[in-house]
C-alpha positions in Angstrom: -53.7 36.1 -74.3 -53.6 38.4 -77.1 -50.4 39.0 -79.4 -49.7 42.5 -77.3 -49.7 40.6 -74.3 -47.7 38.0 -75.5 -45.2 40.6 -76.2 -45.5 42.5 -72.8 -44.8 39.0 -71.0 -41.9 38.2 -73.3 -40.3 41.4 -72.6 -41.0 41.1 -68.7 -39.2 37.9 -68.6 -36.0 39.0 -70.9 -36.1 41.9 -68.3 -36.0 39.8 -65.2 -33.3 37.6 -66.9 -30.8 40.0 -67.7 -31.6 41.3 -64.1 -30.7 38.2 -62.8 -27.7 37.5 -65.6 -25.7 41.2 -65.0 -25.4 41.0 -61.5 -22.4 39.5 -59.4 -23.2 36.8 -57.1 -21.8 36.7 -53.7 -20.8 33.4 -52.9 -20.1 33.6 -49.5 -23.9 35.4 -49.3 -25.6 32.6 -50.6 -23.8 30.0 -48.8 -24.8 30.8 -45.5 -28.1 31.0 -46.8 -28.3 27.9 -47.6 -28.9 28.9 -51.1 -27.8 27.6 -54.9 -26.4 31.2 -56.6 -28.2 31.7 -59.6 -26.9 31.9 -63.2 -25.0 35.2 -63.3 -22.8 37.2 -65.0 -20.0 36.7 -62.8 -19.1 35.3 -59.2 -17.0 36.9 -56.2 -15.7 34.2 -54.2 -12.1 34.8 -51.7 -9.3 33.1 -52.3 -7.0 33.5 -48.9 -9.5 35.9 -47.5 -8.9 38.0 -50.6 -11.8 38.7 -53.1 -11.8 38.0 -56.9 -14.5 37.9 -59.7 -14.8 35.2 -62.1 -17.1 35.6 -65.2 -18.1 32.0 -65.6 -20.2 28.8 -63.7 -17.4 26.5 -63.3 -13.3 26.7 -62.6 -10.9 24.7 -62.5 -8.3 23.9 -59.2 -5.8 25.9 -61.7 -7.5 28.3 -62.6 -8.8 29.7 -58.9 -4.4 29.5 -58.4 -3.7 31.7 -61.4 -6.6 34.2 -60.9 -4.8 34.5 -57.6 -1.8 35.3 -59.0 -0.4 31.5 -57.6 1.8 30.5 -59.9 2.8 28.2 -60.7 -0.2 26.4 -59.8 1.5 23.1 -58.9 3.7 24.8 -56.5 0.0 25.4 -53.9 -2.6 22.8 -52.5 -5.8 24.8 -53.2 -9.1 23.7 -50.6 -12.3 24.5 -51.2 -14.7 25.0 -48.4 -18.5 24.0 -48.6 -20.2 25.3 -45.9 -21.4 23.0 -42.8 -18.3 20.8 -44.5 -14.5 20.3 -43.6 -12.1 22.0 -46.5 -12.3 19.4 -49.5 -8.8 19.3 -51.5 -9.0 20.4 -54.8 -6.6 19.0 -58.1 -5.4 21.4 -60.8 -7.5 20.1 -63.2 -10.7 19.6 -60.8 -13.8 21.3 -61.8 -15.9 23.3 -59.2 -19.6 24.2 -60.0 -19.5 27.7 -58.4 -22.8 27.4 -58.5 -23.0 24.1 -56.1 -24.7 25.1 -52.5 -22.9 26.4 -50.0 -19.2 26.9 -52.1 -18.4 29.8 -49.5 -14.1 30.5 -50.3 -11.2 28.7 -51.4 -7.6 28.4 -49.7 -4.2 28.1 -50.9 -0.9 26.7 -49.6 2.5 26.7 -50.6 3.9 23.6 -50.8 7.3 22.7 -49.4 9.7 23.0 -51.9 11.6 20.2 -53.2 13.2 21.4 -56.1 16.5 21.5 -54.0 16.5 24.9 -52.5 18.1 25.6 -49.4 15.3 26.0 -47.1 14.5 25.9 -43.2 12.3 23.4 -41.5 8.6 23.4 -42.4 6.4 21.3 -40.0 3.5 23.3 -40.3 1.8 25.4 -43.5 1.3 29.4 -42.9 -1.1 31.4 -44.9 0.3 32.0 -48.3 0.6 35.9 -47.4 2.5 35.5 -44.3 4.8 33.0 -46.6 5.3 35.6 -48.9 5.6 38.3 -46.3 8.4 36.1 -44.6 10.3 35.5 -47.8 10.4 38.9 -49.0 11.4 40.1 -45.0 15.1 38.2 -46.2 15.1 36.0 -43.1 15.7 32.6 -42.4 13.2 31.2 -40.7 12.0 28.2 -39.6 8.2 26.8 -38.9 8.0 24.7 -36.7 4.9 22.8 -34.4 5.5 21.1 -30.8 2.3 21.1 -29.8 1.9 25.2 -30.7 3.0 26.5 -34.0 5.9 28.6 -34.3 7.9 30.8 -36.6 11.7 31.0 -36.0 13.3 34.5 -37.4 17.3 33.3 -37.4 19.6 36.0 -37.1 17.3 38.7 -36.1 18.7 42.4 -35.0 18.1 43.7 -31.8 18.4 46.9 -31.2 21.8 48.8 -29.5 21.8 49.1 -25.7 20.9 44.9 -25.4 23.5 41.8 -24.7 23.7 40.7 -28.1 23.5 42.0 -31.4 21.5 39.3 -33.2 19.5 36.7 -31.9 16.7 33.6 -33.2 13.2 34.9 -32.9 10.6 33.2 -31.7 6.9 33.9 -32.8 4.1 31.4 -31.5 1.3 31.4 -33.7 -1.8 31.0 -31.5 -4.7 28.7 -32.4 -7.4 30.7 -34.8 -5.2 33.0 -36.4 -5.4 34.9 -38.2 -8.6 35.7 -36.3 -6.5 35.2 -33.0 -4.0 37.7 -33.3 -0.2 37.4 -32.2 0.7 37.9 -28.7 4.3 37.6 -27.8 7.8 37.0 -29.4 10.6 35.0 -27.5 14.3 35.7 -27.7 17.3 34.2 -25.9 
């Protein structure tokens, strides 16, 4: 090979490299395929169903939290799911090669607060949105598991024209939501 065509193969190489380096990688793609996601300039993974980018290989337990807007971090249990594999816990200061086979998403949970709070019963963990969707609402409410999961809205208005003015709520969350959605609400 002459010096011209050392050149030309150089060049075709850096090419193909920075084609491979400015893309962003789709973890959840290349999961399912089976595949390890190449070196790239930045990966898209979900976090609670929601997408984010991250500009590096590796993260830490803490660091998928924060980039979630968790905080703080040692108020959530963050999961990571491998696909064809149940959820695997994750510490704050774990590392996770992003770029490990079949890393698909990751999935955080409030813990129950102990930092003495008044608070309702918690048997069961929600998705962090409906957590924060509840909160917000100004309810108290309860979660509670018999079997089915359930949220308890306390004090709840009803509109004019019924027997009472408030009542406790009942919501039962059905097995496979949020993919399953919510059927029917119970009242006194």
């Amino acid at each position: 090979m002459n010096r011209n065509e050392n050149v030309a193969a150089v060049s075709r190489i850096e090419d193909l490299l920075e084609d491979i380096l400015d893309e962003i990688v789709e973890l959840e793609v290349y999961a399912k395929e089976g595949k390890r996601p190449p070196l790239a300039k930045a990966y898209r993974f979900k976090i609670n169903d929601k997408a984010y980018v991250w500009n590096k290989p590796h993260i830490t337990g803490r660091e998928v939290l924060v980039l979630a807007g968790l905080t703080p971090p040692e108020n959530y249990t963050l999961r990571v799911k491998l696909v064809g594999h149940k959820p695997h816990k994750v510490e704050l200061d774990e590392r996770i090669d992003l770029r490990h086979p079949g890393t698909e998403k990751f999935r955080a949970i409030r813990k129950e607060q102990t930092d003495g709070e008044v608070q309702g019963r918690r048997d069961a963990p929600l998705l962090d949105a409906d957590t924060a969707f509840l909160e917000a609402y100004g309810h108290n409410f309860d979660i509670v598991k018999d079997g089915s999961t359930w949220v308890i809205l306390h004090d709840f208005p009803i509109p004019a024209g019924f027997n009472h003015q408030r009542v406790s709520l009942a919501i039962r969350i059905e097995q496979g939501y949020p993919m399953t959605q919510l059927d029917m609400l119970y009242g006194p």
